[in-house]
N, CA, C and O atoms as a GROMACS GRO file, in nm:
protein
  376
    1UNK      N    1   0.084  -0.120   0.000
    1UNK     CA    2   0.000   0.000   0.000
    1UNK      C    3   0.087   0.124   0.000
    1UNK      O    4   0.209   0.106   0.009
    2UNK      N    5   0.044   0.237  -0.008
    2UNK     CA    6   0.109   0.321  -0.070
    2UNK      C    7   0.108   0.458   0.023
    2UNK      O    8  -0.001   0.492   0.068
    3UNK      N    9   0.190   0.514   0.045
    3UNK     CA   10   0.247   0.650   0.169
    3UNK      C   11   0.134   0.736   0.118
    3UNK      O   12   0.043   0.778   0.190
    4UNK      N   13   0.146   0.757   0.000
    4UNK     CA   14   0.092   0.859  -0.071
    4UNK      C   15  -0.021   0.890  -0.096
    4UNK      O   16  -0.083   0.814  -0.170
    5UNK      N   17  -0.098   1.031  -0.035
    5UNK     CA   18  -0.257   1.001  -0.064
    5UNK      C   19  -0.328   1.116  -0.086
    5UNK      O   20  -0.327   1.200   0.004
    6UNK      N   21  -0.389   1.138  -0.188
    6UNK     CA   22  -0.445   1.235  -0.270
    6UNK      C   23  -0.567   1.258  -0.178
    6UNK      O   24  -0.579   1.164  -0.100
    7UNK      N   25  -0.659   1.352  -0.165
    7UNK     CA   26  -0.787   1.353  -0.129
    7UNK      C   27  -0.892   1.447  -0.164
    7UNK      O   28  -0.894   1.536  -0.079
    8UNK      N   29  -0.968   1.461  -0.242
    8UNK     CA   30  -1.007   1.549  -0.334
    8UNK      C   31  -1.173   1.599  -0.280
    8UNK      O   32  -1.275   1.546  -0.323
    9UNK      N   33  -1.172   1.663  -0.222
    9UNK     CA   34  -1.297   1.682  -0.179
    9UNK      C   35  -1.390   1.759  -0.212
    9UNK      O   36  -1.379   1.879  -0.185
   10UNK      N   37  -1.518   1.702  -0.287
   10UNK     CA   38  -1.601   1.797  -0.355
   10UNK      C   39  -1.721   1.810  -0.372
   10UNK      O   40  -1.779   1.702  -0.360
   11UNK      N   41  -1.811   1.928  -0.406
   11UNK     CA   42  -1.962   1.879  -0.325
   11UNK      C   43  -2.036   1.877  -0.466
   11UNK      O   44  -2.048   1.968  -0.547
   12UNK      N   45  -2.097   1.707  -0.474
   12UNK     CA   46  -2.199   1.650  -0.585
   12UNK      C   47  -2.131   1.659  -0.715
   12UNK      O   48  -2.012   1.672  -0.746
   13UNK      N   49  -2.226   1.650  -0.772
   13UNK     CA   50  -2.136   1.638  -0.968
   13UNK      C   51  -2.169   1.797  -1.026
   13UNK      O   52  -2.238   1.821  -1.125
   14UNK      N   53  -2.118   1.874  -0.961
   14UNK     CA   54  -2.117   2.018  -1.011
   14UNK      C   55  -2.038   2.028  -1.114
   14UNK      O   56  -1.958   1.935  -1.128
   15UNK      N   57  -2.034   2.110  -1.190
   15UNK     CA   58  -1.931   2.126  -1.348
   15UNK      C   59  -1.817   2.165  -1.288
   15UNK      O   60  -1.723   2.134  -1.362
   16UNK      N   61  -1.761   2.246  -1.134
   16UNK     CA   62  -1.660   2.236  -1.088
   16UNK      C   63  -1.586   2.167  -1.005
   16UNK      O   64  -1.466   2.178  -0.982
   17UNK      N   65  -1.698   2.065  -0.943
   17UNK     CA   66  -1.637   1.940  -0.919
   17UNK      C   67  -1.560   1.819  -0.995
   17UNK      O   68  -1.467   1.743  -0.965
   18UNK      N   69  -1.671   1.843  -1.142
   18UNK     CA   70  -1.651   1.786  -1.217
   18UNK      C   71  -1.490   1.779  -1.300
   18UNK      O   72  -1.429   1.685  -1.350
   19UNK      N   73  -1.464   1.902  -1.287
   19UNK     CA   74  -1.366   1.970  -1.377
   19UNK      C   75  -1.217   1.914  -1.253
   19UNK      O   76  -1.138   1.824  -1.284
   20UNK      N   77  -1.214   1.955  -1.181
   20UNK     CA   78  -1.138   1.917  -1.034
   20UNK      C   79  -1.103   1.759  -1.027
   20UNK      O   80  -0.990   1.719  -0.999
   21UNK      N   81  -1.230   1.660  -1.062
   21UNK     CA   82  -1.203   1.547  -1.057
   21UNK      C   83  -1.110   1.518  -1.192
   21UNK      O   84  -0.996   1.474  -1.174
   22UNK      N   85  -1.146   1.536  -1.295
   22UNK     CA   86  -1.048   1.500  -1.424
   22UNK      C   87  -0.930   1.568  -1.439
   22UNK      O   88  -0.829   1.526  -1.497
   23UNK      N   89  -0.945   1.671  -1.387
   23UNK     CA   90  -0.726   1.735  -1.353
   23UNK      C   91  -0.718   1.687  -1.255
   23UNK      O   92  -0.624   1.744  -1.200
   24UNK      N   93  -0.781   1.569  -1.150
   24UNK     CA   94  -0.667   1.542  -1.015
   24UNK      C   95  -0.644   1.377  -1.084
   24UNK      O   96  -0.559   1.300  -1.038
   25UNK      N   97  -0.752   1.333  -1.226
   25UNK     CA   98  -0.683   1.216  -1.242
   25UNK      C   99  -0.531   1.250  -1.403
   25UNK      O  100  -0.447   1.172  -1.447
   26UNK      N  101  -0.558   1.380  -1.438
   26UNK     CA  102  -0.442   1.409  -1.539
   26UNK      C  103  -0.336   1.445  -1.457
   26UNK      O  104  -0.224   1.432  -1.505
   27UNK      N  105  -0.349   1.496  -1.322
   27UNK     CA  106  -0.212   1.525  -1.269
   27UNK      C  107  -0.144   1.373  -1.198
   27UNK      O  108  -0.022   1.356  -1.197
   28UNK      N  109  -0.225   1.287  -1.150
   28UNK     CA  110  -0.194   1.193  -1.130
   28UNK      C  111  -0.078   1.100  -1.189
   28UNK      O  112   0.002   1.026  -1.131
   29UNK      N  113  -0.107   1.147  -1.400
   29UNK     CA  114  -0.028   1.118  -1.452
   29UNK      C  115   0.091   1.144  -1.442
   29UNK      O  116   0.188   1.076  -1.477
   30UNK      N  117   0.086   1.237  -1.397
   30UNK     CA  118   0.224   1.304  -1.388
   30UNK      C  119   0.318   1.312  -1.254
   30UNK      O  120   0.422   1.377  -1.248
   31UNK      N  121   0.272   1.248  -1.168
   31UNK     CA  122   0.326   1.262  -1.066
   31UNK      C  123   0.381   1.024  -1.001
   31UNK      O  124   0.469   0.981  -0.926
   32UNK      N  125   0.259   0.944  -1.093
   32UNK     CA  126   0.267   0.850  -1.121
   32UNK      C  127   0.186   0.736  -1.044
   32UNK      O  128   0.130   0.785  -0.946
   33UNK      N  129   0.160   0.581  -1.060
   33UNK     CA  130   0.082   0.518  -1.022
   33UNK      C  131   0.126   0.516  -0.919
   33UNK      O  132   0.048   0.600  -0.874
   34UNK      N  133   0.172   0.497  -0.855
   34UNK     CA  134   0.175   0.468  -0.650
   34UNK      C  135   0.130   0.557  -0.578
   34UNK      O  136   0.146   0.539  -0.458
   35UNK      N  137   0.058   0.687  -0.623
   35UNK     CA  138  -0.020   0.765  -0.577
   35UNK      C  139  -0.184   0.729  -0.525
   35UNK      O  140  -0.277   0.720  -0.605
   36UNK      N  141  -0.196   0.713  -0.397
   36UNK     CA  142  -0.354   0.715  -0.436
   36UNK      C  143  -0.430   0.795  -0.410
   36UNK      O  144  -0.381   0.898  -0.362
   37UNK      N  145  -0.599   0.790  -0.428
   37UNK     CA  146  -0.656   0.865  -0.486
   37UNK      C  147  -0.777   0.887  -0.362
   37UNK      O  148  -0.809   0.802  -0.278
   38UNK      N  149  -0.812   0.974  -0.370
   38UNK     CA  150  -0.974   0.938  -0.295
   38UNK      C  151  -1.069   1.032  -0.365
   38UNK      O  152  -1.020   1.117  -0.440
   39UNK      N  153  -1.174   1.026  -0.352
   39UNK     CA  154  -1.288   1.101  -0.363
   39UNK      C  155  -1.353   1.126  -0.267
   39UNK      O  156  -1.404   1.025  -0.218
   40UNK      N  157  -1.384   1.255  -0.197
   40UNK     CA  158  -1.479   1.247  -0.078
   40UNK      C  159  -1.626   1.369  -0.151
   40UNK      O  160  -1.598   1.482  -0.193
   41UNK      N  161  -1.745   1.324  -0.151
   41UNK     CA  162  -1.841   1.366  -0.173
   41UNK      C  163  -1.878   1.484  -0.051
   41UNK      O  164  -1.934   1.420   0.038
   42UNK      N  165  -1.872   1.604  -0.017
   42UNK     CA  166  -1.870   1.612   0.104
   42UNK      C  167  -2.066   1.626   0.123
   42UNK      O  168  -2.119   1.656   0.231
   43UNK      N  169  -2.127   1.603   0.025
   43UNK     CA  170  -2.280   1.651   0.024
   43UNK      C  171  -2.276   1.484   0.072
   43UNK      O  172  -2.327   1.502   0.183
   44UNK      N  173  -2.261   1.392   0.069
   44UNK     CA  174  -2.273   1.261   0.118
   44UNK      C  175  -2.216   1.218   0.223
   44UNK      O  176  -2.262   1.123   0.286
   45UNK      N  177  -2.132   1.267   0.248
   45UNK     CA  178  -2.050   1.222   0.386
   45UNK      C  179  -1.975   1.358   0.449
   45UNK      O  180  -1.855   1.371   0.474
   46UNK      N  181  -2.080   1.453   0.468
   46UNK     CA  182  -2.053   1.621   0.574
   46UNK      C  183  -1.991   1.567   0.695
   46UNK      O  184  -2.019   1.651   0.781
   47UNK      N  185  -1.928   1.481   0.746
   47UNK     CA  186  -1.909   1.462   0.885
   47UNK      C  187  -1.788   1.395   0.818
   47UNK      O  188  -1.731   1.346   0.916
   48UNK      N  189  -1.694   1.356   0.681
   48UNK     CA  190  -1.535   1.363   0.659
   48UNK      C  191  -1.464   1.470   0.665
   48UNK      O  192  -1.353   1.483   0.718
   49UNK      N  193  -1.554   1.584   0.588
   49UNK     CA  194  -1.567   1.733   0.570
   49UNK      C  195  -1.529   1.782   0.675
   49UNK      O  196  -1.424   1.846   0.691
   50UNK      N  197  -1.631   1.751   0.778
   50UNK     CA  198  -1.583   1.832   0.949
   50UNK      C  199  -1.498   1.776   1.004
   50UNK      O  200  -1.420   1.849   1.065
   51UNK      N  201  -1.477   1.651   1.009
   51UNK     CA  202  -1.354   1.619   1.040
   51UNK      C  203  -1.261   1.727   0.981
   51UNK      O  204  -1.254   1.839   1.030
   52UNK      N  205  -1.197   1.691   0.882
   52UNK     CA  206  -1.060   1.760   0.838
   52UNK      C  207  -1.082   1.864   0.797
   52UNK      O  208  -1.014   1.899   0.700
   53UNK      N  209  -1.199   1.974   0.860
   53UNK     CA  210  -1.228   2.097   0.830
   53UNK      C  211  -1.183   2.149   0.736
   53UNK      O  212  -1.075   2.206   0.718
   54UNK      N  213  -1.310   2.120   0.639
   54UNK     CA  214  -1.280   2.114   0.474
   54UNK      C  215  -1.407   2.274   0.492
   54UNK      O  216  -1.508   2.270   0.562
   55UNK      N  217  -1.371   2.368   0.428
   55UNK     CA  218  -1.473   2.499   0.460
   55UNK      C  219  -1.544   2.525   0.316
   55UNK      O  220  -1.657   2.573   0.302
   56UNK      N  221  -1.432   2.473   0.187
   56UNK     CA  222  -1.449   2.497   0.083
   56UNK      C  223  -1.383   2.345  -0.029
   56UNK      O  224  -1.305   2.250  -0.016
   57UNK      N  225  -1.465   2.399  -0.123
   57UNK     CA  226  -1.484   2.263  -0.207
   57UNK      C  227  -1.449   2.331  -0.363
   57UNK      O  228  -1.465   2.450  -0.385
   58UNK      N  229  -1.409   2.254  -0.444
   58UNK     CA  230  -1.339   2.148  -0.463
   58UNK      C  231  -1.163   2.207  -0.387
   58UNK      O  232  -1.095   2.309  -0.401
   59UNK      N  233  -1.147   2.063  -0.298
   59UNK     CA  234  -1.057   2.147  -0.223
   59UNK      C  235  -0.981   1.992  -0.185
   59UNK      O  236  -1.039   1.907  -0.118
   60UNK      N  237  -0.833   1.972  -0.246
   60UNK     CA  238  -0.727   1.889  -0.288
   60UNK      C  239  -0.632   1.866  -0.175
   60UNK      O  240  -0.553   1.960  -0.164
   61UNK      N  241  -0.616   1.774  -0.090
   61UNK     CA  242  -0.575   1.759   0.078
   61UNK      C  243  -0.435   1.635   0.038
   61UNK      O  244  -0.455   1.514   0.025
   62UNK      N  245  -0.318   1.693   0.025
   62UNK     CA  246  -0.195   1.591   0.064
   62UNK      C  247  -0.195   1.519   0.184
   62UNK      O  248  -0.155   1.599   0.269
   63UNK      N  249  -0.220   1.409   0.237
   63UNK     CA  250  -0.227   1.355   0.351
   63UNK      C  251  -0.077   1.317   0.391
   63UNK      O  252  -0.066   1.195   0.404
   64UNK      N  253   0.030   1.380   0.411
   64UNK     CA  254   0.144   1.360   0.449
   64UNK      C  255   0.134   1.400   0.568
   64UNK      O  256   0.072   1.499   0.610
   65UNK      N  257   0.231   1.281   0.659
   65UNK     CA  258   0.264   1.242   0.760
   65UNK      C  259   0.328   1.384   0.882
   65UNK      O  260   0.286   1.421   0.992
   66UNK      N  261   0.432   1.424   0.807
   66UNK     CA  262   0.499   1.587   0.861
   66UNK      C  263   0.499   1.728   0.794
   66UNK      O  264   0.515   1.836   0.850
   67UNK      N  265   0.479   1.706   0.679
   67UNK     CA  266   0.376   1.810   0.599
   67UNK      C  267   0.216   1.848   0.525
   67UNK      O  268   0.214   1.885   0.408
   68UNK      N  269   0.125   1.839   0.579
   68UNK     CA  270  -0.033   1.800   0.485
   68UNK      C  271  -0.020   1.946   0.437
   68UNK      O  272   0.023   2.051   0.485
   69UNK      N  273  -0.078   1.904   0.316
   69UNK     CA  274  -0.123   2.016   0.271
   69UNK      C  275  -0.223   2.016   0.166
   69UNK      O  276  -0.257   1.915   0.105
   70UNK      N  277  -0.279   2.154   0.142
   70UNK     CA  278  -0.421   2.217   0.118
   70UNK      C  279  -0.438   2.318   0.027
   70UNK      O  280  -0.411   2.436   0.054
   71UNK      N  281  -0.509   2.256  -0.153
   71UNK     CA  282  -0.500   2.368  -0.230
   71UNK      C  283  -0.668   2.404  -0.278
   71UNK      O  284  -0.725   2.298  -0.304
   72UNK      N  285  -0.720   2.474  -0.289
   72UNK     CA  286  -0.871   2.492  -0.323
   72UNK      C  287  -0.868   2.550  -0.464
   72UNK      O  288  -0.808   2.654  -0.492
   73UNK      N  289  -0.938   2.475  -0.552
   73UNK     CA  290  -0.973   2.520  -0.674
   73UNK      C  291  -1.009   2.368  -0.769
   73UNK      O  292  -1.045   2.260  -0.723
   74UNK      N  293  -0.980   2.417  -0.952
   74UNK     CA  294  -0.997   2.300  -0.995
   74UNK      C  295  -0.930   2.262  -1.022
   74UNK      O  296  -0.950   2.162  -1.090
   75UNK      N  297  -0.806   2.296  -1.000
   75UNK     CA  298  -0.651   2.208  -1.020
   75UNK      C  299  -0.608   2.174  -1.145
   75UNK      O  300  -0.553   2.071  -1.182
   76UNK      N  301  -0.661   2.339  -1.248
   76UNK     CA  302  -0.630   2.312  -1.360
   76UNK      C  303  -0.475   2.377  -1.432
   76UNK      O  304  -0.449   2.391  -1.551
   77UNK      N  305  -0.405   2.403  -1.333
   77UNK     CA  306  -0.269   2.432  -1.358
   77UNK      C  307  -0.219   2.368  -1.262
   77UNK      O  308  -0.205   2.418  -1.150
   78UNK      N  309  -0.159   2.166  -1.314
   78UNK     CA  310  -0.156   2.084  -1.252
   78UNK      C  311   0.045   2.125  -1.216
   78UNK      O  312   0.100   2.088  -1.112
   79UNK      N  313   0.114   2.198  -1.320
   79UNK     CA  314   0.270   2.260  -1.289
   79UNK      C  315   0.224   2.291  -1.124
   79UNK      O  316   0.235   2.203  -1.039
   80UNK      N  317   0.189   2.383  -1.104
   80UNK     CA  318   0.160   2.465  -0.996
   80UNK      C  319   0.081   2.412  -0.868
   80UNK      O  320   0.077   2.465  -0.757
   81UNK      N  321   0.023   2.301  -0.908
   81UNK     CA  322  -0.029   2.252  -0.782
   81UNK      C  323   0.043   2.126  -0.753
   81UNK      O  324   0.013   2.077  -0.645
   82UNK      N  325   0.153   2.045  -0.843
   82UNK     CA  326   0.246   1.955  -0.775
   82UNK      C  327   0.399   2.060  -0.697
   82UNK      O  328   0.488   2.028  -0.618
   83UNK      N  329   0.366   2.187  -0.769
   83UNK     CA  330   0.465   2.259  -0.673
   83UNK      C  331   0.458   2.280  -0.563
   83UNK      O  332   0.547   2.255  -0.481
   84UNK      N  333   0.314   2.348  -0.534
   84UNK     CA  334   0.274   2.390  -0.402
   84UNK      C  335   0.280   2.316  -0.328
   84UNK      O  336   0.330   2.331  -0.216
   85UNK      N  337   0.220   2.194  -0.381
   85UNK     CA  338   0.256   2.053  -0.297
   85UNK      C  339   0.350   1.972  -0.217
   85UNK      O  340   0.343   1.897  -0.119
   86UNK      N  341   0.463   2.029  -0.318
   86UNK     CA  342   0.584   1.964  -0.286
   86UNK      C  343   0.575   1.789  -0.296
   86UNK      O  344   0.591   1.699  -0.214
   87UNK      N  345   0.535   1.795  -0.466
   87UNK     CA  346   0.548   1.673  -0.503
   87UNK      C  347   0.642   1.639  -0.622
   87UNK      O  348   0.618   1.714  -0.716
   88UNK      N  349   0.736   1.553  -0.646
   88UNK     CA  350   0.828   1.539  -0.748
   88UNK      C  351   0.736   1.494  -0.843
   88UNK      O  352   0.655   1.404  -0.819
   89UNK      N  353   0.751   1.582  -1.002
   89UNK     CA  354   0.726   1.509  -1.104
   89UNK      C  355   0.781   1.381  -1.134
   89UNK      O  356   0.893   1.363  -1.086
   90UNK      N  357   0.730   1.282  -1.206
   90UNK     CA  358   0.828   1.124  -1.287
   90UNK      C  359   0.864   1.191  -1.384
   90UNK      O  360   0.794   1.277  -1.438
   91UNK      N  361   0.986   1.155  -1.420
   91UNK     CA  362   1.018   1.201  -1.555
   91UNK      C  363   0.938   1.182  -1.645
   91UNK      O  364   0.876   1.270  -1.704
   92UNK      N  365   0.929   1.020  -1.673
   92UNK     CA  366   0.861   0.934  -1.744
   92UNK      C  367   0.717   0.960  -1.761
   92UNK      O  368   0.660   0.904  -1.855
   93UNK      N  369   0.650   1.040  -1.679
   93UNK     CA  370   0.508   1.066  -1.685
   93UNK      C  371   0.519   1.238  -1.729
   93UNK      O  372   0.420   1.311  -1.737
   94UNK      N  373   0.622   1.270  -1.748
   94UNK     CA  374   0.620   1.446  -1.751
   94UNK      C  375   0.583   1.478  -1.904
   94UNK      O  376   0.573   1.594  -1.943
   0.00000   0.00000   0.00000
């Protein structure tokens, strides 16, 4: 299983949820398969949401261990959101 964990949290099949979900699976490419993925609906499950006090949606959660981190939008300038991240591109997927 895998360190690495994406978490994409977004409310229903809105056109900007929508949009959020297909750049977090094109950046995926690029960053490579041992990444995983989640989807959290927060209109279906509001109590993952409050947990990890999610305020705003579509809103992209690094679950790392000594750094998490937190970008809100649709993650369509995927350069810029594996930066912020502090995630290495694969070559091979670049």
């Amino acid at each position: 299983m895998s360190n690495f964990l994406l978490r994409l949290y977004i409310a229903g099949r809105s056109a900007t949820s929508q949009r959020a979900q297909s750049n977090l699976y094109a950046l995926r490419s690029l960053i490579g398969p041992e990444w995983r993925v989640e989807i959290v609906d927060v209109l279906s499950e509001p109590e993952l949401a409050e947990q990890a006090g999610i305020l705003a949606t579509p809103t992209l959660s690094y679950e790392h261990p000594e750094r998490p981190r937190r970008i809100i939008g649709d993650l369509s300038d995927a350069k810029r959101v594996v930066e912020f991240l502090g995630i290495e591109v694969k070559e091979k997927y670049a």
